[in-house]
VOTORZA-890662 format. One record per residue: residue in three letters; z negated, y negated, x negated of N, C-alpha, C in turn. Coordinates in steps of 0.2 Angstrom, whole numbers, plus 5000, padded with zeros to 4 digits. Example, Ala and Ser with C-alpha at 12.3 -4.5 7.8 and 13.67 -1.06 7.14 Angstrom:
<rs>
ALA496150284934496150224938496150164934 SER496550114936496450054932496150004936 
</rs>
This chain:
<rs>
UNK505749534940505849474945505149454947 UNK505049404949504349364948504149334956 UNK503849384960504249374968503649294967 UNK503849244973503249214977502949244981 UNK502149224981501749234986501949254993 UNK502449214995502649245004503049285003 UNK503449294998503749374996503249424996 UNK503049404991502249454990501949484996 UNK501949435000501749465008501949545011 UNK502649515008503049575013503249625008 UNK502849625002503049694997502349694992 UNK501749684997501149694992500849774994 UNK501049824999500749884997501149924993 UNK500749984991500850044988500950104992 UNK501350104996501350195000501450224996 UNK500950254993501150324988501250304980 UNK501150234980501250204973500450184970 UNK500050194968499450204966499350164960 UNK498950104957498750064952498450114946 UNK498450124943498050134935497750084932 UNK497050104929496350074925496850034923 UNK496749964918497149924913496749934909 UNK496949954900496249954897496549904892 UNK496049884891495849814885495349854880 UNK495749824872495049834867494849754866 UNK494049764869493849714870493949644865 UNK493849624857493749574854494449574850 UNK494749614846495249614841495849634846 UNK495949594849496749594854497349564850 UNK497549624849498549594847498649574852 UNK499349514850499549474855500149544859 UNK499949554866500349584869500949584871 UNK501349634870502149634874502149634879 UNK502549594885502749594891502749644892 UNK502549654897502549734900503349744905 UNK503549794905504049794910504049794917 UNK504149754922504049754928503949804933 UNK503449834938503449904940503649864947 UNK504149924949504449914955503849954963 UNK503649904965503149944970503549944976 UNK503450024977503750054984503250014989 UNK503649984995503249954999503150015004 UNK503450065004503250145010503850115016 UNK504050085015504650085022505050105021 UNK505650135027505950165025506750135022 UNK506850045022507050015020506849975015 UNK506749995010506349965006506849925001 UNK507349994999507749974993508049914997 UNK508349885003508749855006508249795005 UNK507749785007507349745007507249695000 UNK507349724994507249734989507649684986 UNK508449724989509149714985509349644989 UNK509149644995509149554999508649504997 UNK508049504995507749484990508149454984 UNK508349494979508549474973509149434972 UNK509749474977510149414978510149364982 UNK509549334984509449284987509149234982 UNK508849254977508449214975508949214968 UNK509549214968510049204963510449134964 UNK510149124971510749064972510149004972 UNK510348964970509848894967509648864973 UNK509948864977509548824983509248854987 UNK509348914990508948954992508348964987 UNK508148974983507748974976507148914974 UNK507648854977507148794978506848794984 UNK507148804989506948814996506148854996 UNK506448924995505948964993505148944993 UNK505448904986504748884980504448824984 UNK504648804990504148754993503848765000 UNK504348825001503948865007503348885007 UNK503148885014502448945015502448985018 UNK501849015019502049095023502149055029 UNK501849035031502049025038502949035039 UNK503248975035503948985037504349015034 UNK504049075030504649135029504249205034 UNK503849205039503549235041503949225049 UNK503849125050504349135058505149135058 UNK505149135051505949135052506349065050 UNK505849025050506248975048506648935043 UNK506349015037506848995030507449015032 UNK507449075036508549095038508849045038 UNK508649005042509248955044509148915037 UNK509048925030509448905024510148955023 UNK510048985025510549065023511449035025 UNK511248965028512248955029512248905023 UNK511848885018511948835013511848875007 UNK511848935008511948975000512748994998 UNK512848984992513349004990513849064993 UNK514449054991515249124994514949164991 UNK514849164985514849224981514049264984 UNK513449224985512749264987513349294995 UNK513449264998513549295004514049345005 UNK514349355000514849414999514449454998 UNK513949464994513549514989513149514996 UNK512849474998512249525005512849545012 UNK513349525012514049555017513849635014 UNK514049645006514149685005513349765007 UNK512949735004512349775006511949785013 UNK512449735019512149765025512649805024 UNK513249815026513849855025513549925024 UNK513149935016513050005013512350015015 UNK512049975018511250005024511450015031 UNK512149985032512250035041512550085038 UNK513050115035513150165030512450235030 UNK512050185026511650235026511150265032 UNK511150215036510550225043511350265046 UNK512050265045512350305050512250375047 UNK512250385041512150435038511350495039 UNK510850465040510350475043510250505051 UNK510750465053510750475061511250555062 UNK511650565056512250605057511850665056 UNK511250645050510950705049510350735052 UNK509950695057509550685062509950735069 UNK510750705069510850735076511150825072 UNK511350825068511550895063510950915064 UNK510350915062509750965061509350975069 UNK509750925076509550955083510050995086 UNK510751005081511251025084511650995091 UNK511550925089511850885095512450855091 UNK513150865096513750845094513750765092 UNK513850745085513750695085514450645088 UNK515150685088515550645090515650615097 UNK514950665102515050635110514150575107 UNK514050565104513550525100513950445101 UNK513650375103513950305104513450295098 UNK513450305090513350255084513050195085 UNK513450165088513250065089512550085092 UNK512550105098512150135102511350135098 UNK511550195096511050215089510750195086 UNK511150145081510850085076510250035081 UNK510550055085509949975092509050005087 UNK508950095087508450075084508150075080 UNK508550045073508449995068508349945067 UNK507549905068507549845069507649785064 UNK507649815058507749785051508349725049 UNK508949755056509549705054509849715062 UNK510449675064510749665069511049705070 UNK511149775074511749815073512249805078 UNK512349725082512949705084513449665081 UNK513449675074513749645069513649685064 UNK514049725063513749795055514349765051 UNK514549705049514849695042514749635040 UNK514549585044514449535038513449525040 UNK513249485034512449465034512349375036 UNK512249395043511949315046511249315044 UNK511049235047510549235048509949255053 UNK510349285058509849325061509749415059 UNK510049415053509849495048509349465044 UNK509449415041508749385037507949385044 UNK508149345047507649345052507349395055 UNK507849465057507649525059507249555053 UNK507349565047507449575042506549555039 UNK506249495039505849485037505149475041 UNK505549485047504849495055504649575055 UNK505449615053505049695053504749715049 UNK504849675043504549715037503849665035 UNK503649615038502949585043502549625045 UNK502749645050502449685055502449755053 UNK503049795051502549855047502249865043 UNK502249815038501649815033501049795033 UNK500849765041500049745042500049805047 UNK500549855049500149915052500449965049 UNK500449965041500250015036499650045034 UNK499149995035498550025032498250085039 UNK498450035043498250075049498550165049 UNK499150155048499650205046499250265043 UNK499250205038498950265031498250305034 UNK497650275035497350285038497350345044 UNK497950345047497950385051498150465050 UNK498550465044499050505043498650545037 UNK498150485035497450545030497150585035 UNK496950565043496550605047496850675049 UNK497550655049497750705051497750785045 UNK497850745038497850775031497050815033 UNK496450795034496050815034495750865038 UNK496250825045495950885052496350975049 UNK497050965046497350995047497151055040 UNK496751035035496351045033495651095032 UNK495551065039494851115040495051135045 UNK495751145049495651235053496151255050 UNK496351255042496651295037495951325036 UNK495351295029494751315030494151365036 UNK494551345042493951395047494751465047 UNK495551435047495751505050495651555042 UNK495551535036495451575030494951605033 UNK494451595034493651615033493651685038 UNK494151625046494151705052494651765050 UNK494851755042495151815042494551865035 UNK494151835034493751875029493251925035 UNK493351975031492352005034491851975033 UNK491352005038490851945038490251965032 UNK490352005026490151995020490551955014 UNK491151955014491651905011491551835014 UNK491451835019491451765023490751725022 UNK490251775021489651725019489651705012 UNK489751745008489951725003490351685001 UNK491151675005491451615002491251545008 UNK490751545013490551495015490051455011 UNK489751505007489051485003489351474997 UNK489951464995490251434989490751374989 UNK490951364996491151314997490451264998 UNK489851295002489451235004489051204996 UNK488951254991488851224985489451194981 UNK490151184981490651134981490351074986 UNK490451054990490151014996489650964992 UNK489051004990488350994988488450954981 UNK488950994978489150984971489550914970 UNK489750884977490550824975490050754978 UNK489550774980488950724984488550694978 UNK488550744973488150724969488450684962 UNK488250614963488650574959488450504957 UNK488650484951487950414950488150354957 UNK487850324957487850264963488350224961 UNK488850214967489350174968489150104971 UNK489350064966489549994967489849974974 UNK489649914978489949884983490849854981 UNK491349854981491749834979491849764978 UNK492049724974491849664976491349614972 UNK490649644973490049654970490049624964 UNK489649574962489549564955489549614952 UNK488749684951489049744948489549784946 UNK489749774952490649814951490949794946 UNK491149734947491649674943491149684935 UNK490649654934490349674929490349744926 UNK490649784928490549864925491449854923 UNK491749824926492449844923492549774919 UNK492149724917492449684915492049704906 UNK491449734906491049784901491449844898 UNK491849914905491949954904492649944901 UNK493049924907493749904906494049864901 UNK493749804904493949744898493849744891 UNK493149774889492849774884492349704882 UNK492149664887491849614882491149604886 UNK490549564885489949564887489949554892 UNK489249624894489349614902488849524905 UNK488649504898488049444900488549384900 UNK489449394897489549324897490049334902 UNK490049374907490349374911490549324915 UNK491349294918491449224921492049254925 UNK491949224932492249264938492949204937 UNK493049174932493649124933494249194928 UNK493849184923494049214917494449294921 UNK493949334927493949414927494649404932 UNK494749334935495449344938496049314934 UNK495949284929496249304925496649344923 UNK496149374920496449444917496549484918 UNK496449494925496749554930497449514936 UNK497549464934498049444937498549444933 UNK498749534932499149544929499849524927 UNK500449494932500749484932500849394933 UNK500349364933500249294929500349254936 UNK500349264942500749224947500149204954 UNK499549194948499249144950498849164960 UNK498949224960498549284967498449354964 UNK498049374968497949464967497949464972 UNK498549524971499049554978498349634977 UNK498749674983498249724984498349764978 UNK498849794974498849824969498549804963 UNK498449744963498149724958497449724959 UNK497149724966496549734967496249824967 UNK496749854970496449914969496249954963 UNK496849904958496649944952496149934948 UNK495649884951494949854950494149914951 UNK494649974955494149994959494250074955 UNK494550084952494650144948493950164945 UNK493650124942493150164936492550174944 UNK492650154950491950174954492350234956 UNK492950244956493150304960493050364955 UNK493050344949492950394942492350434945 UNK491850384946491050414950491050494952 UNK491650484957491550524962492150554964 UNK492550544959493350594960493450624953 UNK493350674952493950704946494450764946 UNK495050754944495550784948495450854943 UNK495150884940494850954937494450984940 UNK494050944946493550974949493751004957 UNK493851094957494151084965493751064969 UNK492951034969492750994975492950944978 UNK493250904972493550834974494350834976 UNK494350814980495050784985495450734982 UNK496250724978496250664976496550634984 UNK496750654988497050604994496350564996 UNK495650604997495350564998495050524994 UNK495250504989494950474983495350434983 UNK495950424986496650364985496450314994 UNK496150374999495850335004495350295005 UNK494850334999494550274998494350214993 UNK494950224990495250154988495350134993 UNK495950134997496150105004495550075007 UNK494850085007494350075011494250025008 UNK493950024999493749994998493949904996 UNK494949934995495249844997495049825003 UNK495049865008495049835014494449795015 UNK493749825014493349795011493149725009 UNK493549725001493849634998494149615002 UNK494749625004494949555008494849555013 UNK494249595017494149555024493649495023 UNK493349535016492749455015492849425009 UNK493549415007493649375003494349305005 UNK494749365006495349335009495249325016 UNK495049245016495049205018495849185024 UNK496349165024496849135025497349205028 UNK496949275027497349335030497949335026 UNK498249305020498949315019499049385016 UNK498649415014498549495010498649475003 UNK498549405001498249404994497449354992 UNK497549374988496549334983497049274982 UNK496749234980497049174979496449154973 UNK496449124969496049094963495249064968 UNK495549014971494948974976494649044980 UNK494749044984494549114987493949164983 UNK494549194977493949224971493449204971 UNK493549144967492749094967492349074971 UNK492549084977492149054984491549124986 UNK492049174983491549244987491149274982 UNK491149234977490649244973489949194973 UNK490249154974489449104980489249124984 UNK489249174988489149224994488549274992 UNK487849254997487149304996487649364997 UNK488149404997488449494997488549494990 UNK488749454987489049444980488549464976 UNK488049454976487249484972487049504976 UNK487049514980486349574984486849624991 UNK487249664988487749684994487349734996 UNK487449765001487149835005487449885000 UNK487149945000487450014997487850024999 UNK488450044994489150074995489250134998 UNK489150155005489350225003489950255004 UNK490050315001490550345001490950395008 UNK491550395009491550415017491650475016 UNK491350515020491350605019491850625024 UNK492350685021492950695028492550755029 UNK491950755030491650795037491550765044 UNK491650685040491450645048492250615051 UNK492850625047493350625051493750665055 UNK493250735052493550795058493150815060 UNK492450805063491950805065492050785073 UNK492350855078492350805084492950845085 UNK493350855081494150845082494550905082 UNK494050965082494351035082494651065086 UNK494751045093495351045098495951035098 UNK495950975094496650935091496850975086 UNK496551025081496851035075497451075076 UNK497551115081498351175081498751075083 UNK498551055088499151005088499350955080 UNK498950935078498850905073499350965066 UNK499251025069499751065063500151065064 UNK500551075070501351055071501750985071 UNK500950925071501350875072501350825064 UNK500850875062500750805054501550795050 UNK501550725047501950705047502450685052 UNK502450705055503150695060503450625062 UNK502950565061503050515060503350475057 UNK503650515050503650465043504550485045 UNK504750425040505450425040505650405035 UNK506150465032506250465024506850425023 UNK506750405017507550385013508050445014 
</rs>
Protein backbone atom coordinates (compact mmCIF):
# COMPACT_ATOMS: atom_id res chain seq x y z
CA UNK A 1 0.00 0.00 0.00
CA UNK A 2 1.17 3.25 -1.28
CA UNK A 3 0.56 5.66 1.73
CA UNK A 4 0.34 9.67 0.78
CA UNK A 5 2.65 12.14 2.12
CA UNK A 6 0.18 13.21 5.05
CA UNK A 7 0.06 9.64 5.94
CA UNK A 8 3.63 9.29 5.66
CA UNK A 9 3.61 12.06 8.31
CA UNK A 10 2.11 9.84 10.96
CA UNK A 11 3.99 6.45 9.94
CA UNK A 12 7.56 7.77 8.74
CA UNK A 13 9.79 6.56 12.00
CA UNK A 14 11.36 3.44 12.67
CA UNK A 15 11.30 2.49 16.47
CA UNK A 16 13.53 -0.28 16.40
CA UNK A 17 13.03 -0.81 12.53
CA UNK A 18 16.47 0.06 11.02
CA UNK A 19 17.02 0.87 6.94
CA UNK A 20 19.74 -1.34 5.12
CA UNK A 21 22.50 -0.10 2.44
CA UNK A 22 20.51 -0.57 -1.13
CA UNK A 23 23.09 -2.06 -3.37
CA UNK A 24 23.06 -1.31 -7.06
CA UNK A 25 25.45 -2.93 -9.65
CA UNK A 26 26.41 0.03 -11.12
CA UNK A 27 25.99 -0.09 -15.25
CA UNK A 28 24.49 -3.58 -16.55
CA UNK A 29 21.10 -3.37 -14.29
CA UNK A 30 18.36 -5.97 -15.08
CA UNK A 31 15.20 -4.51 -14.96
CA UNK A 32 14.05 -5.05 -11.23
CA UNK A 33 11.17 -6.87 -9.57
CA UNK A 34 9.11 -4.91 -7.36
CA UNK A 35 10.17 -5.18 -4.14
CA UNK A 36 7.65 -6.33 -1.55
CA UNK A 37 6.37 -3.65 0.78
CA UNK A 38 8.22 -3.43 4.34
CA UNK A 39 5.74 -2.74 6.96
CA UNK A 40 7.61 0.10 9.24
CA UNK A 41 6.75 -0.18 12.86
CA UNK A 42 5.89 3.44 13.71
CA UNK A 43 7.26 2.33 17.82
CA UNK A 44 3.55 3.17 19.15
CA UNK A 45 1.99 1.25 21.05
CA UNK A 46 -1.09 1.38 18.64
CA UNK A 47 0.38 1.02 15.64
CA UNK A 48 -1.26 -2.16 14.17
CA UNK A 49 -4.57 -0.18 14.85
CA UNK A 50 -3.35 2.73 13.13
CA UNK A 51 -2.24 0.77 10.34
CA UNK A 52 -5.59 -1.28 10.01
CA UNK A 53 -7.79 2.28 10.08
CA UNK A 54 -5.56 3.49 7.47
CA UNK A 55 -6.12 0.59 4.94
CA UNK A 56 -9.65 0.41 5.30
CA UNK A 57 -10.21 3.88 4.78
CA UNK A 58 -8.48 4.13 1.85
CA UNK A 59 -10.75 1.26 0.32
CA UNK A 60 -13.61 3.48 0.03
CA UNK A 61 -13.30 5.77 -3.18
CA UNK A 62 -14.28 8.88 -1.83
CA UNK A 63 -12.53 9.00 1.11
CA UNK A 64 -9.47 8.00 -1.27
CA UNK A 65 -10.27 10.93 -3.52
CA UNK A 66 -10.60 13.19 -0.61
CA UNK A 67 -7.35 12.01 0.76
CA UNK A 68 -5.43 12.65 -2.63
CA UNK A 69 -6.16 16.42 -2.36
CA UNK A 70 -5.60 16.86 1.06
CA UNK A 71 -2.67 18.49 2.80
CA UNK A 72 -0.89 17.94 5.91
CA UNK A 73 -2.34 20.68 7.32
CA UNK A 74 -5.97 19.20 7.11
CA UNK A 75 -5.36 15.70 8.00
CA UNK A 76 -3.22 17.05 10.85
CA UNK A 77 -6.39 19.35 12.29
CA UNK A 78 -8.83 17.06 11.70
CA UNK A 79 -10.54 18.33 9.15
CA UNK A 80 -10.45 15.15 6.89
CA UNK A 81 -12.82 13.33 9.81
CA UNK A 82 -15.52 14.93 9.04
CA UNK A 83 -15.47 12.98 5.48
CA UNK A 84 -15.86 9.67 7.63
CA UNK A 85 -20.01 10.17 7.51
CA UNK A 86 -19.75 9.96 3.49
CA UNK A 87 -17.82 6.68 3.30
CA UNK A 88 -19.50 3.59 2.64
CA UNK A 89 -21.91 0.71 5.15
CA UNK A 90 -19.59 -1.65 4.35
CA UNK A 91 -15.93 0.69 5.33
CA UNK A 92 -17.91 1.60 8.54
CA UNK A 93 -18.79 -1.86 9.69
CA UNK A 94 -15.02 -2.86 9.14
CA UNK A 95 -13.69 0.24 11.36
CA UNK A 96 -16.96 -0.52 13.93
CA UNK A 97 -15.28 -3.70 13.82
CA UNK A 98 -11.51 -2.78 14.64
CA UNK A 99 -12.22 -0.17 17.31
CA UNK A 100 -14.27 -3.01 19.06
CA UNK A 101 -10.89 -5.46 18.88
CA UNK A 102 -8.48 -2.27 20.03
CA UNK A 103 -10.79 -1.56 23.26
CA UNK A 104 -10.54 -5.36 23.59
CA UNK A 105 -7.22 -5.31 23.41
CA UNK A 106 -6.24 -2.05 25.72
CA UNK A 107 -8.86 -3.92 28.22
CA UNK A 108 -6.75 -6.67 28.03
CA UNK A 109 -3.55 -4.77 28.84
CA UNK A 110 -5.18 -2.97 31.70
CA UNK A 111 -6.44 -6.58 33.10
CA UNK A 112 -2.75 -7.48 32.90
CA UNK A 113 -1.24 -4.27 34.23
CA UNK A 114 -3.74 -4.50 37.35
CA UNK A 115 -2.78 -8.60 37.58
CA UNK A 116 0.90 -8.03 37.69
CA UNK A 117 0.10 -4.99 40.93
CA UNK A 118 -2.10 -7.47 42.28
CA UNK A 119 -5.11 -5.03 42.30
CA UNK A 120 -8.51 -6.66 42.13
CA UNK A 121 -9.56 -5.81 38.95
CA UNK A 122 -13.34 -6.48 39.48
CA UNK A 123 -13.49 -3.28 42.18
CA UNK A 124 -11.55 -1.65 38.90
CA UNK A 125 -14.36 0.99 36.63
CA UNK A 126 -12.70 -0.22 32.89
CA UNK A 127 -14.69 2.82 31.11
CA UNK A 128 -12.70 4.62 33.74
CA UNK A 129 -9.55 3.18 32.59
CA UNK A 130 -9.65 3.38 28.94
CA UNK A 131 -9.89 7.61 29.59
CA UNK A 132 -6.05 6.97 29.32
CA UNK A 133 -5.95 6.08 25.95
CA UNK A 134 -5.82 8.82 23.93
CA UNK A 135 -5.90 7.13 20.44
CA UNK A 136 -9.82 6.72 20.47
CA UNK A 137 -13.06 7.82 22.32
CA UNK A 138 -13.60 5.53 25.14
CA UNK A 139 -17.05 6.98 25.65
CA UNK A 140 -18.39 5.09 22.91
CA UNK A 141 -16.27 1.48 22.81
CA UNK A 142 -18.39 -0.05 19.82
CA UNK A 143 -18.90 2.03 16.98
CA UNK A 144 -15.96 4.33 15.03
CA UNK A 145 -17.00 8.09 14.67
CA UNK A 146 -15.60 10.68 13.69
CA UNK A 147 -14.12 11.94 16.60
CA UNK A 148 -12.00 8.36 16.81
CA UNK A 149 -10.53 9.31 13.42
CA UNK A 150 -9.83 12.74 14.81
CA UNK A 151 -8.51 11.56 18.29
CA UNK A 152 -6.89 8.91 16.30
CA UNK A 153 -4.65 11.13 13.99
CA UNK A 154 -3.83 14.16 16.54
CA UNK A 155 -2.17 11.43 18.93
CA UNK A 156 -0.31 9.63 16.56
CA UNK A 157 0.81 13.54 15.47
CA UNK A 158 2.11 14.31 18.54
CA UNK A 159 3.84 11.02 19.53
CA UNK A 160 5.67 10.84 16.57
CA UNK A 161 7.30 14.41 16.69
CA UNK A 162 8.21 13.47 20.42
CA UNK A 163 9.78 10.11 19.30
CA UNK A 164 12.96 11.31 18.38
CA UNK A 165 13.17 13.11 21.56
CA UNK A 166 12.09 9.75 23.15
CA UNK A 167 14.59 7.82 21.57
CA UNK A 168 17.11 10.22 22.39
CA UNK A 169 16.46 9.76 25.79
CA UNK A 170 15.93 6.20 26.44
CA UNK A 171 19.61 5.80 24.53
CA UNK A 172 21.02 8.00 27.64
CA UNK A 173 19.63 6.09 29.83
CA UNK A 174 21.13 2.80 27.88
CA UNK A 175 24.50 4.37 28.31
CA UNK A 176 24.33 5.85 31.82
CA UNK A 177 23.10 2.43 32.99
CA UNK A 178 26.11 1.12 31.22
CA UNK A 179 28.90 2.73 32.87
CA UNK A 180 27.92 1.88 36.52
CA UNK A 181 27.50 -1.71 35.20
CA UNK A 182 31.32 -0.80 33.91
CA UNK A 183 32.65 1.09 37.33
CA UNK A 184 30.40 -1.79 39.69
CA UNK A 185 32.51 -4.75 37.52
CA UNK A 186 35.69 -2.99 37.92
CA UNK A 187 34.77 -2.29 42.08
CA UNK A 188 34.64 -5.82 42.19
CA UNK A 189 38.21 -6.92 40.74
CA UNK A 190 41.55 -6.42 42.79
CA UNK A 191 43.38 -3.70 42.29
CA UNK A 192 45.99 -5.70 40.11
CA UNK A 193 43.01 -7.20 37.80
CA UNK A 194 41.37 -3.89 37.82
CA UNK A 195 44.23 -1.98 36.26
CA UNK A 196 44.73 -4.32 33.96
CA UNK A 197 41.19 -4.51 32.79
CA UNK A 198 41.02 -0.63 32.86
CA UNK A 199 44.02 -0.40 30.60
CA UNK A 200 42.21 -2.76 28.27
CA UNK A 201 39.12 -1.27 28.05
CA UNK A 202 40.97 2.22 27.61
CA UNK A 203 42.86 0.81 24.53
CA UNK A 204 39.18 -0.54 23.20
CA UNK A 205 38.15 3.31 23.65
CA UNK A 206 41.43 4.40 21.74
CA UNK A 207 40.89 1.57 19.36
CA UNK A 208 36.79 2.62 18.24
CA UNK A 209 38.17 6.68 17.86
CA UNK A 210 40.23 5.63 15.46
CA UNK A 211 38.57 5.63 12.11
CA UNK A 212 38.73 7.28 8.52
CA UNK A 213 36.80 10.82 8.52
CA UNK A 214 33.37 10.94 8.45
CA UNK A 215 31.31 12.84 6.02
CA UNK A 216 28.82 15.61 7.15
CA UNK A 217 25.45 13.97 6.27
CA UNK A 218 23.92 15.58 3.64
CA UNK A 219 27.31 16.81 2.15
CA UNK A 220 28.09 16.65 -1.37
CA UNK A 221 30.75 14.13 -0.15
CA UNK A 222 28.62 12.10 1.54
CA UNK A 223 25.93 11.73 -1.18
CA UNK A 224 29.01 11.35 -3.61
CA UNK A 225 30.60 8.42 -1.74
CA UNK A 226 27.22 6.44 -1.86
CA UNK A 227 26.14 7.47 -5.09
CA UNK A 228 30.17 5.98 -6.25
CA UNK A 229 29.95 3.31 -3.38
CA UNK A 230 26.50 2.23 -3.27
CA UNK A 231 24.98 3.04 -6.50
CA UNK A 232 27.87 2.03 -8.41
CA UNK A 233 28.32 4.83 -11.10
CA UNK A 234 30.82 7.99 -11.51
CA UNK A 235 31.55 9.82 -8.71
CA UNK A 236 32.23 13.02 -11.59
CA UNK A 237 28.72 12.59 -13.22
CA UNK A 238 27.17 12.73 -10.20
CA UNK A 239 23.33 14.71 -10.36
CA UNK A 240 21.46 15.45 -7.12
CA UNK A 241 18.11 15.18 -9.45
CA UNK A 242 19.07 11.79 -10.54
CA UNK A 243 20.61 10.62 -6.34
CA UNK A 244 16.71 11.24 -5.32
CA UNK A 245 15.67 9.31 -7.61
CA UNK A 246 17.17 6.46 -6.92
CA UNK A 247 16.91 6.55 -3.42
CA UNK A 248 13.36 7.31 -3.47
CA UNK A 249 12.70 3.98 -3.20
CA UNK A 250 9.23 3.48 -3.02
CA UNK A 251 8.56 5.86 -5.99
CA UNK A 252 6.13 8.48 -4.10
CA UNK A 253 7.92 11.46 -5.11
CA UNK A 254 9.58 12.42 -1.00
CA UNK A 255 12.23 10.82 1.32
CA UNK A 256 10.54 9.90 4.34
CA UNK A 257 13.16 9.47 7.29
CA UNK A 258 13.71 5.79 6.48
CA UNK A 259 14.59 6.45 3.30
CA UNK A 260 16.99 8.92 4.54
CA UNK A 261 18.71 7.11 6.95
CA UNK A 262 19.57 4.46 4.91
CA UNK A 263 21.75 7.00 3.02
CA UNK A 264 23.89 7.22 5.90
CA UNK A 265 24.98 3.47 6.35
CA UNK A 266 28.29 3.38 4.54
CA UNK A 267 29.53 6.66 6.95
CA UNK A 268 28.39 4.54 9.92
CA UNK A 269 30.47 1.44 8.27
CA UNK A 270 33.55 4.08 9.25
CA UNK A 271 33.00 3.78 12.69
CA UNK A 272 30.73 0.89 13.64
CA UNK A 273 31.46 -2.78 13.15
CA UNK A 274 29.21 -5.26 14.85
CA UNK A 275 32.54 -7.89 15.36
CA UNK A 276 34.42 -5.26 17.05
CA UNK A 277 33.57 -5.41 20.97
CA UNK A 278 34.51 -1.61 21.06
CA UNK A 279 31.89 -0.61 19.03
CA UNK A 280 28.31 -0.22 20.34
CA UNK A 281 25.52 -0.89 17.72
CA UNK A 282 22.78 1.12 19.91
CA UNK A 283 25.21 3.77 19.51
CA UNK A 284 25.64 3.44 16.04
CA UNK A 285 21.73 3.41 15.34
CA UNK A 286 21.88 6.77 17.55
CA UNK A 287 23.91 8.11 15.57
CA UNK A 288 21.95 7.69 12.58
CA UNK A 289 19.21 9.34 14.71
CA UNK A 290 21.66 12.37 14.81
CA UNK A 291 22.53 12.36 11.66
CA UNK A 292 18.80 12.53 10.07
CA UNK A 293 18.18 14.94 12.38
CA UNK A 294 20.83 16.67 11.00
CA UNK A 295 19.12 16.64 7.20
CA UNK A 296 15.99 17.69 7.83
CA UNK A 297 16.68 20.55 10.17
CA UNK A 298 18.49 21.98 7.16
CA UNK A 299 16.89 20.60 4.49
CA UNK A 300 13.21 20.17 5.25
CA UNK A 301 12.07 23.17 4.87
CA UNK A 302 8.10 23.05 5.45
CA UNK A 303 8.87 20.80 8.94
CA UNK A 304 6.45 18.00 7.40
CA UNK A 305 9.14 15.08 8.22
CA UNK A 306 9.69 14.58 4.54
CA UNK A 307 12.46 15.86 1.64
CA UNK A 308 10.43 16.76 -0.99
CA UNK A 309 12.23 16.93 -4.61
CA UNK A 310 12.43 20.92 -4.52
CA UNK A 311 13.79 20.96 -1.13
CA UNK A 312 16.52 18.25 -2.22
CA UNK A 313 17.59 20.58 -4.76
CA UNK A 314 17.39 23.73 -2.97
CA UNK A 315 20.04 22.39 -0.16
CA UNK A 316 22.23 21.66 -2.52
CA UNK A 317 22.72 25.38 -3.44
CA UNK A 318 23.69 25.93 -0.06
CA UNK A 319 27.59 27.17 0.83
CA UNK A 320 27.14 23.79 3.70
CA UNK A 321 26.54 21.63 0.71
CA UNK A 322 30.38 22.16 -0.43
CA UNK A 323 32.12 23.28 2.40
CA UNK A 324 30.32 21.75 5.55
CA UNK A 325 32.02 21.88 9.01
CA UNK A 326 33.64 18.43 10.15
CA UNK A 327 31.36 15.69 11.26
CA UNK A 328 32.07 14.67 14.43
CA UNK A 329 31.06 11.69 16.04
CA UNK A 330 29.18 11.74 19.37
CA UNK A 331 31.22 9.85 22.23
CA UNK A 332 28.93 8.32 25.05
CA UNK A 333 31.52 9.47 27.48
CA UNK A 334 30.01 12.84 27.01
CA UNK A 335 26.43 11.46 27.75
CA UNK A 336 27.22 10.14 31.04
CA UNK A 337 29.67 12.40 31.91
CA UNK A 338 27.99 14.33 34.73
CA UNK A 339 25.47 11.69 35.49
CA UNK A 340 26.82 9.24 37.93
CA UNK A 341 24.55 10.10 40.82
CA UNK A 342 21.56 9.32 38.61
CA UNK A 343 22.95 5.96 37.58
CA UNK A 344 21.38 3.40 40.65
CA UNK A 345 18.04 5.50 39.68
CA UNK A 346 18.54 5.23 36.14
CA UNK A 347 18.93 1.12 36.83
CA UNK A 348 15.58 0.59 38.24
CA UNK A 349 13.88 2.91 36.24
CA UNK A 350 15.19 2.16 32.48
CA UNK A 351 12.53 1.40 30.28
CA UNK A 352 9.90 1.90 32.46
CA UNK A 353 8.36 4.17 30.22
CA UNK A 354 7.70 2.07 27.10
CA UNK A 355 4.47 0.40 26.60
CA UNK A 356 4.26 -2.90 24.81
CA UNK A 357 1.73 -4.48 22.50
Amino acid sequence: MNFKPGWLLLLTISAGVWSVPIERNGGNQEPKEEAPEENMDTGLYYDRYLREVIEVLETDPHFREKLQTANTEDIKNGRLSKELDLVSHHVRTRLDELKRQEVSRLRMLLKAKLDSTNTQSLQMDHASLLKQFEHLDPHNQNTFEAKDLELLISTATKDLENYDAERHEEFKRYEMLKEHERREYLKGLDQEKREKEEKRLQELKDKHRQHPKVNVPGSVAQLREVWEETDGLDPQEFNPKTFFKLHDTNEDGVLDEQELEALFTKELEKVYDPKNEEDDMMEMEEERLRMREHVMKNVDTNKDRLVSLEEFLKSTEKKEFNNPKEWEVKSSEVLVKGHHDKVMQVKFNFGSTCVSQ
